[in-house]
C-alpha positions as CSV (number, residue, x, y, z in Angstrom):
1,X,0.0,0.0,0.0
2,X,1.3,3.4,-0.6
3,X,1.3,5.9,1.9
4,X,0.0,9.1,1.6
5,X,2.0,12.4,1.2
6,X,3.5,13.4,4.3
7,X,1.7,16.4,6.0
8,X,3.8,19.4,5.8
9,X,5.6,20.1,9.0
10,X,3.6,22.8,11.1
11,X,4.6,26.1,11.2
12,X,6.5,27.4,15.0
13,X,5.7,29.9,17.1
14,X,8.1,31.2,19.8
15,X,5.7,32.9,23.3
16,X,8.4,35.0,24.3
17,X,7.5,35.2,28.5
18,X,8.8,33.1,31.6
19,X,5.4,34.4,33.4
20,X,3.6,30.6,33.6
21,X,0.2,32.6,34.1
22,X,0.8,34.4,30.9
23,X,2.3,31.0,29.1
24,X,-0.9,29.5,29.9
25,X,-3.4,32.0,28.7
26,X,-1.1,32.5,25.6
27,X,-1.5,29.1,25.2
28,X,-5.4,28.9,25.6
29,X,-6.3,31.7,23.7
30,X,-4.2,30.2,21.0
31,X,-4.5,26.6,21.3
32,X,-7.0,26.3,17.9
33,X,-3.8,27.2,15.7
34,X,-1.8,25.1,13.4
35,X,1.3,26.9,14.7
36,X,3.1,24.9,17.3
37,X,3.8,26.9,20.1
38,X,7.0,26.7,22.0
39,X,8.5,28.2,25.1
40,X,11.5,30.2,26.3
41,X,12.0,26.8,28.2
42,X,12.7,25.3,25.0
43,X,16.2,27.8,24.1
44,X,18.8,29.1,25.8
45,X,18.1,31.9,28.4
46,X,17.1,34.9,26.1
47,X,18.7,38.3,27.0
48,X,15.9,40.9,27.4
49,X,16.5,44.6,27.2
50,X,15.6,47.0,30.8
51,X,12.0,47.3,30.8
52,X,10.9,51.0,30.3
53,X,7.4,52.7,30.9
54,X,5.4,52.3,27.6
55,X,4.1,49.0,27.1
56,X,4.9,49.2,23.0
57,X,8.5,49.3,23.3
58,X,8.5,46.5,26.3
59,X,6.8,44.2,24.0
60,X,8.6,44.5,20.9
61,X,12.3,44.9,22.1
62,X,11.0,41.4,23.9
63,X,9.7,40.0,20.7
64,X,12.6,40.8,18.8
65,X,15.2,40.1,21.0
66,X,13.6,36.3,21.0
67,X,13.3,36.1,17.5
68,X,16.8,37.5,17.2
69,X,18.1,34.7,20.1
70,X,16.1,31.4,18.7
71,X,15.8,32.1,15.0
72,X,11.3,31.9,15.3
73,X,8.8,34.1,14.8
74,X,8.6,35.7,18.2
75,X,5.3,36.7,20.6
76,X,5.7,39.1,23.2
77,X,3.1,40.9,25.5
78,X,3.4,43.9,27.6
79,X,0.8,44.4,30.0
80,X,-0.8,46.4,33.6
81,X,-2.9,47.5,35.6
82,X,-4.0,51.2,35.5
83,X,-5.7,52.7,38.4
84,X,-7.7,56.0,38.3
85,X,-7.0,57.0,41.7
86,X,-3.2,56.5,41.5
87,X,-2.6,58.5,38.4
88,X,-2.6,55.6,36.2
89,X,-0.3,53.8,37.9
90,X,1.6,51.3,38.3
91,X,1.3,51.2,34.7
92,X,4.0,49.1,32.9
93,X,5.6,48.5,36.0
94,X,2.8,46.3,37.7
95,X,5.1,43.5,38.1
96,X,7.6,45.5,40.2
97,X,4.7,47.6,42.1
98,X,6.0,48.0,46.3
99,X,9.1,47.3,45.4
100,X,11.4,44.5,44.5
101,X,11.1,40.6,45.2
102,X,7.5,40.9,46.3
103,X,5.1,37.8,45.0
104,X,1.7,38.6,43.3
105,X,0.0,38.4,46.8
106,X,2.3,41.5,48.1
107,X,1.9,43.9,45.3
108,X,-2.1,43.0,45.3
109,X,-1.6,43.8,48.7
110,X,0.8,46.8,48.2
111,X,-2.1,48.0,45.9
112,X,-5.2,47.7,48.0
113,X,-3.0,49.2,50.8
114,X,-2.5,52.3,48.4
115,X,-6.1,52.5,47.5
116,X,-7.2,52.6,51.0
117,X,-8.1,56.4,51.1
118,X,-9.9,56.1,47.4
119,X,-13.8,55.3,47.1
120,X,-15.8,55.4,43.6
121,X,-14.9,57.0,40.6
122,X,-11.0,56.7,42.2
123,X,-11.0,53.3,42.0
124,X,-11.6,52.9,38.3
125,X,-9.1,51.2,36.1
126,X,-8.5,48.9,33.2
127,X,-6.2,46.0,32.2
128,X,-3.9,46.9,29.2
129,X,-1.6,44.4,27.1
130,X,0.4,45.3,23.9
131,X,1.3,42.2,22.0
132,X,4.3,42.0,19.2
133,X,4.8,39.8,17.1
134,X,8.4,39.9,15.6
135,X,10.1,37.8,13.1
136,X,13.9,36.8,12.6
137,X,14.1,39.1,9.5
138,X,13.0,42.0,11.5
139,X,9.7,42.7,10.5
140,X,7.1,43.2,13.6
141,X,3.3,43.8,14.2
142,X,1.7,45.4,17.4
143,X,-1.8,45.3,18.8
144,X,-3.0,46.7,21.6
145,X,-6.2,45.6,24.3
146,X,-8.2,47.0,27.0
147,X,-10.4,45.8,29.6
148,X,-12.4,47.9,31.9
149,X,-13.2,47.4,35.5
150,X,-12.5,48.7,39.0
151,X,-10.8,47.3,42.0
152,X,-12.2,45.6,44.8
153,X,-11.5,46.6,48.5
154,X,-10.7,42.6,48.8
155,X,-9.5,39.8,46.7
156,X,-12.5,37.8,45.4
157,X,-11.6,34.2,43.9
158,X,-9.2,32.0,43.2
159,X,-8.4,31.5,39.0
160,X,-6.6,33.7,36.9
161,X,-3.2,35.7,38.1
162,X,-1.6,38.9,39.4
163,X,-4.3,41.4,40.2
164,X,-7.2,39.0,39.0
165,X,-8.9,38.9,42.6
166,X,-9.2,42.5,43.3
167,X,-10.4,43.3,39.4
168,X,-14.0,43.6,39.3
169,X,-15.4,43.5,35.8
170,X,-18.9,45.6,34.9
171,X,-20.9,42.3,35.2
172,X,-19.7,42.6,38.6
173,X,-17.2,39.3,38.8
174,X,-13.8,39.4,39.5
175,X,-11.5,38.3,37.1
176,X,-10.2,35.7,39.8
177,X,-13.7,34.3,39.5
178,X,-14.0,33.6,35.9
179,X,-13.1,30.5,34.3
180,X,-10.3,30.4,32.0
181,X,-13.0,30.4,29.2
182,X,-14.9,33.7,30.2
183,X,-11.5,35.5,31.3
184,X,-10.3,34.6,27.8
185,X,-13.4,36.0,26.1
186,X,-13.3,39.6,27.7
187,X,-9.6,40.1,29.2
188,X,-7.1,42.5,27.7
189,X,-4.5,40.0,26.4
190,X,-7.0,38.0,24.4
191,X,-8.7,41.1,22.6
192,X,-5.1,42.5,21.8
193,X,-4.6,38.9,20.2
194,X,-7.9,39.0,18.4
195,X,-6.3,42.1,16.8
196,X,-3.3,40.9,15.9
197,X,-4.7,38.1,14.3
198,X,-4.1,39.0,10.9
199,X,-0.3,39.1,11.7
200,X,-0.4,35.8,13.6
201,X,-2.1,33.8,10.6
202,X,0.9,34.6,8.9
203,X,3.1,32.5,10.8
204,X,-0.4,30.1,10.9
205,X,0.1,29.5,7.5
């Protein structure tokens, strides 16, 4: 019997972050595509430039600095939290918020510490990602998501990541409390993907 021509060998897709929560949505939201989607745990540590404060340039000097390092088309995000009451902050620096070496539970903390004086409209604020999508000869894509809420006086569930249980959502959930289908069907990272999507079925197919 004569076997059937081989399937052509599936596109890869390099998700340029060591956060596992991140990893894990990345890898949810884009689980339906051909691509085959590898890690950072897959290379070589990848060298990635000094974070600054604009969540554009975070994600693509990431993105290209991966694709640059492994030779793959390269997905980065950059993404925070951005309170009304504190200014916008912390901004692009919500993963170093009260300081250095705190876990997620600190800096919620840290937050809701800093928010203690605020009531109503002060405690507004939304979820921003920028995702890039860079490839070895140096072209790149961006998108950028929002999401909407306010924060909670008190963490509220147990899913999700980072500043999930003290982001309350218009429906009145915290993202802590949504499974990892609803999260991925209103969050920030997932409607910056959705944008980018034309880019990303480049590398698809």
């Amino acid at each position: 019997m004569t076997a059937g021509p081989a399937e052509p060998p599936r596109p890869e897709l390099l998700l340029a972050t060591s956060n596992p929560g991140k990893l894990r949505e990345l890898r949810e939201i884009l689980g339906d595509r051909r691509a085959r989607l590898r890690d950072l745990g897959d290379f070589r540590p990848v060298a990635f430039p000094e974070e600054r404060d604009d969540y554009a340039r975070n994600a693509i000097a990431k993105a290209r600095a991966a694709a640059a390092a492994t030779g793959l088309p390269a997905l980065a995000d950059d993404s925070g939290l951005e309170v009304a009451g504190l200014g916008g902050a912390p901004g692009p620096r919500s993963a170093r918020f009260g300081g250095a070496g705190l876990d997620a539970a600190e800096r919620t903390a840290a937050l809701l510490e800093a928010l203690k004086p605020h009531r109503g409209p002060a405690r507004e604020a939304r979820f921003v990602c920028v995702v890039a999508l860079a490839t070895p000869d140096g072209r790149v894509a961006t998108a950028r998501g929002e999401c909407p809420g306010r924060i909670l006086e008190a963490p509220r569930g147990s899913r999700g990541f980072g500043y999930d249980p003290v982001f309350e959502l218009a429906t009145g959930a915290a993202m802590a409390e949504l499974s990892p289908a609803e999260k991925n069907a209103v969050s920030h990272r997932a409607r910056a993907l959705r944008s980018l999507a034309a880019a990303l079925a480049g590398v698809r197919d």
